[in-house]
N, C-alpha and C positions, 0 to 999 in steps of 0.2 A: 824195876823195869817199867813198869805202868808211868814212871814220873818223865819217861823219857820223852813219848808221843804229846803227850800234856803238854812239857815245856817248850817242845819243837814247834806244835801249834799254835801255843802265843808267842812264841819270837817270829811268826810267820805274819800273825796277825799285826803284831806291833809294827813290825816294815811297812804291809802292806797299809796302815793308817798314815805310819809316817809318809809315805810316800804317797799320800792322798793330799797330806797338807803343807806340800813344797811352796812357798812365797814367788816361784821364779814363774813367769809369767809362760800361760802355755803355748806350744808351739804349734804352727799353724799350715798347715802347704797354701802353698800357693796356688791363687786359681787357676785349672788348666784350661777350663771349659769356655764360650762365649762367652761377651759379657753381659750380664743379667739384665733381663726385660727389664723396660721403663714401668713405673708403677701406672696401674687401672686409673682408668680416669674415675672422676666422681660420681657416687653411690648416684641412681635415679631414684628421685621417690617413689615409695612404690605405688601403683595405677591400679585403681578398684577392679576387680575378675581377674588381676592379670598376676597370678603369685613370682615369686622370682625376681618380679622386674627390680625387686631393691636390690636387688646386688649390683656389685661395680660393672659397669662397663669396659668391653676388650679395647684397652687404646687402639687407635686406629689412626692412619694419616690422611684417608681418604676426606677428601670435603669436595661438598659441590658449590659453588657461589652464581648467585643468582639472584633476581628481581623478585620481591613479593607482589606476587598479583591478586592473592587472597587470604585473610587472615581471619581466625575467630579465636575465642575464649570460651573453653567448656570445661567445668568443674575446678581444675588448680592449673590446667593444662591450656596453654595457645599451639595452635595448630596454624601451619601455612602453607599455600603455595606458593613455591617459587620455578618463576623460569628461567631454566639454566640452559648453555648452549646446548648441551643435550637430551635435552626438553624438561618438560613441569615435571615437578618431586611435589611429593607433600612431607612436613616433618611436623613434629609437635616435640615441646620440649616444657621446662616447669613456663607459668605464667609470664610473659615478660611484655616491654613492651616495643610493639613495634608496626608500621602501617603500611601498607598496601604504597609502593613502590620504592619501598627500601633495599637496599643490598643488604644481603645477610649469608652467611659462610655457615652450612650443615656437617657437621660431621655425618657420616655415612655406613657408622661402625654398628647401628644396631636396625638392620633393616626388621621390618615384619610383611609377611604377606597378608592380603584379606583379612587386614583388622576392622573388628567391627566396633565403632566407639555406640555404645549405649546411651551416652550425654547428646551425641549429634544426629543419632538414628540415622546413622551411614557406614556403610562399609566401604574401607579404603582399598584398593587393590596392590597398594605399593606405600610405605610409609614410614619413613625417618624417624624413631627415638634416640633423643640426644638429651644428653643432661644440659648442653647449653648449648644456644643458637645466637650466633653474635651475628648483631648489628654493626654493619659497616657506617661507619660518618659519612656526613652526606658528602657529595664529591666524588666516592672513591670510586 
């Protein structure tokens, strides 16, 4: 009687293996839910005091477009104002370049408040981080 539970427990096993390693491909439902966020935009490098900021940014559709009226370069980072129909922003984004009466399109996805940049010895009361700040062609 001992040999009974013994051999029920490996024929139990033996199925349950076999049936681990079926060839047929596995089946799947179907999705019922929304369909899945658009991937994060790209990683910002990250910005000395400021931990975090390497991680991806929340896509965003918001942009504001607008005239460069002031631009600098401090550290890896260019920084600008631009005026837009509903008024001056400031954004900074990696280095790039660009001058002082260019259109240029912000995204608007990572605001900060009263950031204080240490490189400029100024604190911003409102300010755009954007992994990238595109330049409009002249014309547009």
């Amino acid at each position: 009687m001992t040999r009974t539970p013994t051999l029920l427990a490996s024929v139990a096993l033996l199925a349950l293996l076999g049936a681990c390693h079926r060839d047929s491909a596995p089946v799947t439902a179907a999705p019922t839910g929304p369909a899945p966020a658009p991937a994060a935009a790209p990683a910002m490098p990250d910005m000395p005091g400021m931990p975090g900021m390497g991680a991806a940014a929340p896509a965003s559709a918001a942009t504001a477009t607008g005239t460069v009226e002031e631009t600098m370069n401090a550290s890896t980072y260019t920084y600008v104002r631009v005026k837009t129909p509903q008024g001056d922003i400031w954004a900074a984004a990696g280095q790039f370049k660009v001058a002082k009466g260019d259109k240029v399109v912000v995204p608007l996805n990572m605001p900060m408040s009263n950031f204080e940049s240490r490189t400029l010895h100024r604190t911003f009361p409102m300010i755009y981080f954007a992994s990238q700040i595109e330049v409009l062609p002249k014309g547009k």
